[in-house]
N, C-alpha and C positions, 0 to 999 in steps of 0.2 A: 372187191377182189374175188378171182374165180380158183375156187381151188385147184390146185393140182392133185397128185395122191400125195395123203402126208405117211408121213412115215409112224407106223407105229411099233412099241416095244411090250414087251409083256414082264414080268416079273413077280416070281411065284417060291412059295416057301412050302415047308413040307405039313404045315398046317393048312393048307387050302388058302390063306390067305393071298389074294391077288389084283396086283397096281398094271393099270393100263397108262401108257404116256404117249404124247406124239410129241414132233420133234418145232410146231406150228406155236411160237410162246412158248416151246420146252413144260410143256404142261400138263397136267396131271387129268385124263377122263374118268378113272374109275377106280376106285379100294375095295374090294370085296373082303368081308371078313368073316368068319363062320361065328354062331355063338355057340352058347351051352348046347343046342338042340341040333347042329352041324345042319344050320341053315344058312345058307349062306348071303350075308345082306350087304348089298350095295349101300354102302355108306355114302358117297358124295351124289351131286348135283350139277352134271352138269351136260355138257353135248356129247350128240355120240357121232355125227357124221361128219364127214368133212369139211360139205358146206360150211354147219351150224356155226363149227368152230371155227374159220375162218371169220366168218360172221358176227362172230360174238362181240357183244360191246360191254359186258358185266364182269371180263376178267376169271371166268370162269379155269379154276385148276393153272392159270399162269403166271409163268414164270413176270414178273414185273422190275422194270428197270431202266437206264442205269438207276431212278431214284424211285421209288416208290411212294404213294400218296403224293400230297399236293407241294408243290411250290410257289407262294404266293407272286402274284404278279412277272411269272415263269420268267426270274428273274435272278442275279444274286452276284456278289463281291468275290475277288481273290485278291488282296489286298486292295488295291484300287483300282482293279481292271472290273468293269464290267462284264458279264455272260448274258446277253439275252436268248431264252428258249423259247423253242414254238410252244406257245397255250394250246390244249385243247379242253379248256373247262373255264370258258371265258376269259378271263385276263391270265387265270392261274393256270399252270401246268399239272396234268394228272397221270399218275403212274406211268412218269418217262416219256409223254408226248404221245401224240396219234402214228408216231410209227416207231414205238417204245419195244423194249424187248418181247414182251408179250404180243407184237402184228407180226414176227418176224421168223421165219425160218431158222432154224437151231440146225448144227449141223451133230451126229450122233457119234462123238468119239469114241465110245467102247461101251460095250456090251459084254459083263464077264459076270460065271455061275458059279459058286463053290458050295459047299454043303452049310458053309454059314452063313450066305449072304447073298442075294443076288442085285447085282450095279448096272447101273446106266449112267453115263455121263456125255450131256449135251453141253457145246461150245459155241459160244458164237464171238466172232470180230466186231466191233462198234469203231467204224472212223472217225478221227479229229472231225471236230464240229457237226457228229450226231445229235439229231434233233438241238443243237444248240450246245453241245456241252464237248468241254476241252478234250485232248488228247486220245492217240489210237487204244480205244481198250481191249484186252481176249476177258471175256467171263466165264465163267463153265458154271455148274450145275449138277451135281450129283444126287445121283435118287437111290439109297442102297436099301433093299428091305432083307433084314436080319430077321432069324430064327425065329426071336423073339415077339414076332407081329409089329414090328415096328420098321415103320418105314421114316428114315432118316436124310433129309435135302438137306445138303452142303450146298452155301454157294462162293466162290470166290471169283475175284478179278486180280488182274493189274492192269497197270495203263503208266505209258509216257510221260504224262502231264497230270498237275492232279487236280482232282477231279471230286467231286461231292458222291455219294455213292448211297444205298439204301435198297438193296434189292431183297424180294420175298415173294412169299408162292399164298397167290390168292384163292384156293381151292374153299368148294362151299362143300360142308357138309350137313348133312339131316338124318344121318346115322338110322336111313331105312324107314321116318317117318313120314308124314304126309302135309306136315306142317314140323316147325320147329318150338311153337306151341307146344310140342308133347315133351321138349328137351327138359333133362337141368343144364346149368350151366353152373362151373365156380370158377373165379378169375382170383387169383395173389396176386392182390393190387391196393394200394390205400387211396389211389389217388389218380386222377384223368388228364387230362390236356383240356384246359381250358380253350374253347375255338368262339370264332364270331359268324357272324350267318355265311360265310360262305365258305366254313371250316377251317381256316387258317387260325392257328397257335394265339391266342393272344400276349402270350409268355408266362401266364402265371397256371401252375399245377392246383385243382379243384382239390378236395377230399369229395370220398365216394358219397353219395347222399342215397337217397331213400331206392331211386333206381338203375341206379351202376352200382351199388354196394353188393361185389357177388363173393365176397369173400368166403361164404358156404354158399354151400347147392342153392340154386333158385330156381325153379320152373320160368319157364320162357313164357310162358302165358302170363304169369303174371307180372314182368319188366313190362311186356308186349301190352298190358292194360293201363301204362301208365305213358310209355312212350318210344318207340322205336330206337336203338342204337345205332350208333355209329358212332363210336369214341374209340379215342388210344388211352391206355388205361398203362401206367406205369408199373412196371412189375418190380414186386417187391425184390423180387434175387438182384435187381439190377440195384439195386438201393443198399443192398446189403453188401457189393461187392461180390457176388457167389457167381454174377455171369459174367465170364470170361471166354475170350478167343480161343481158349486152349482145351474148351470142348465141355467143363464142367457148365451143367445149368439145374437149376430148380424146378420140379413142376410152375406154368405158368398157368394151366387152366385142365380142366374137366369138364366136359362133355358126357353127357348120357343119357340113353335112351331102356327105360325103365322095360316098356314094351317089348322090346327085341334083344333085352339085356346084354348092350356093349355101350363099353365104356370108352372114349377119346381120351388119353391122356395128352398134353401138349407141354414139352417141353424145350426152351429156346438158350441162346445167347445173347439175343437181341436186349436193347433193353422196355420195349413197346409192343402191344397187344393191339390191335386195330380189331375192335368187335362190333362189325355190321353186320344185322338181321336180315338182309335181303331186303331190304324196304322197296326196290324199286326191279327186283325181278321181275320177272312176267307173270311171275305168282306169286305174290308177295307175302312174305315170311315162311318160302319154302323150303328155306336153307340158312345155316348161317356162313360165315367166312369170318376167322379169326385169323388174322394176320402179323404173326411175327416180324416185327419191324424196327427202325430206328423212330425215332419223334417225328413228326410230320413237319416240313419246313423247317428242318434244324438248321440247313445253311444259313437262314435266315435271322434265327432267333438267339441271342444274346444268351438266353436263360438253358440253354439247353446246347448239348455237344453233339455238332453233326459229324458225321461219317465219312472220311477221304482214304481215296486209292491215289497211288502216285507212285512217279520211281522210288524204288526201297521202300514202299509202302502198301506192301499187300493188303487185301480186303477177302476175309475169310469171317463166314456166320453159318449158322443154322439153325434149322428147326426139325424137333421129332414130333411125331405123331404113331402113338403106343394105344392100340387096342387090346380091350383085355374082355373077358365075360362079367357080365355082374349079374 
């Protein structure tokens, strides 16, 4: 596909802190954050030009959807109707299909500034039988970054028909380092999603073992010595009942970069953390991507409760991401 001009937004707070978006996957280019030393460090990973991002096949900074992560044999029930989806990852479907919300033009509903906040909210239409899945959906998208250096994605839909649902913002970050080797990382979690070789859910929940056990700080280098991630990791607030639709959530993980002293706080409603090291970037482990989400193939899985939009059934989530100095 050849670009057009995408459209971009800027969004800036009175600490210097500043979010670049285009409207191409509703997607996030850039988080600039200052630290103690009012340096100001590019925290994520990802394209800057138009091409690139059109171009991109890693999901950088977008918007993913209607379902996010895999669905086994791009496939799945509504009572006994059948859905078959377009795969694009062999037989299984990956993050909403090859022309999923992330290939897709977002149109830019509003742009508004106040002294506490500054919002962007991108929309897009999905017709009955996108990429294979039922009824007309409107999703929207909101990016608000508050005073507080925290920038906050809201996403909701509704739709007609209902519909399986899982949407989240794939943004990598390397909080200014050169490798993700230099990161810690802490994840509240007890427990991962058991998957088989081609990542699909087996239905049973792991306990953490020697290298997904991030429940204190852990240097990245040394998971990275033992074996690359890619797991959804069960977050405790959701076990506990603490993460709710209605906007309360838990710290789900930390991030930090000793060296340029800033710290990632991530906090969600989701009840799933999807934490890939970049193993298969063009530089590989040059960023991570922690992904607030629902289970992977939950339409599918017995053992786990997936996610629907429908008439009278909105579909409302988010995730924050809170910078701080350390």
């Amino acid at each position: 596909m050849k670009a057009g001009k995408l459209q971009r937004v800027i969004l800036s707070n009175k600490h210097n802190m500043q979010v670049e978006l285009v409207d191409f996957g509703a997607r996030i280019v850039s988080i600039k954050v200052p630290n103690k030393q009012d340096q100001i460090i590019e925290t994520t990973y990802s394209d800057k030009r138009d091409q690139q991002i059109i171009d991109d096949v890693s999901y950088k900074g977008a918007t993913c959807g209607r379902v996010a992560n895999r669905i086994n044999n791009a496939a799945f029930y509504i009572g006994k109707e059948h859905y078959q989806l377009h795969a694009n990852e062999g037989s299984n479907m990956l993050h909403g299909g090859a022309q999923g919300f992330s290939k897709r033009h977002w149109r830019l509903a509003e742009h508004r500034k106040t002294y506490a906040e500054d919002t962007a909210i991108f929309e897009i239409a999905s017709p009955d039988n996108d990429q294979g899945f039922p009824g007309n959906m409107l999703a929207r998208v909101s990016y608000r970054l508050l005073a507080t250096n925290e920038l906050r994605v809201e996403f909701s839909a509704s739709c007609d028909k209902l519909c399986p649902i899982n949407m989240c913002n794939h943004v990598y970050f390397n909080l200014g380092e050169k490798s993700i080797a230099d990161l810690s990382l802490q994840v509240n979690a007890k427990q991962v999603l058991a998957v088989d070789k081609h990542s699909i859910p087996t239905g049973l929940f792991n306990q953490v073992d020697s290298a997904t056990d991030l429940n204190a700080p852990v240097m990245l280098e040394d998971i990275l010595k033992q074996r690359d991630l890619d797991d959804c990791f069960v977050l405790k607030a959701n076990n506990a009942g603490l993460a709710t639709d209605r906007g309360n959530a838990n710290e789900a993980a930390r991030l930090v970069s000793h060296k340029n002293g800033i710290a990632l706080i991530i906090s969600t409603n989701q009840c799933g953390l999807q934490v890939y090291t970049g193993n298969y970037l063009a530089q590989k482990h040059a960023a991570i991507a922690l992904e607030a989400q629902g289970f992977t193939d939950a339409v599918n899985q017995a053992s786990m409760q997936a996610e629907w939009v429908g008439p009278k059934r909105p579909y409302t989530k988010f995730v924050s991401y809170r910078f701080e100095n350390c």
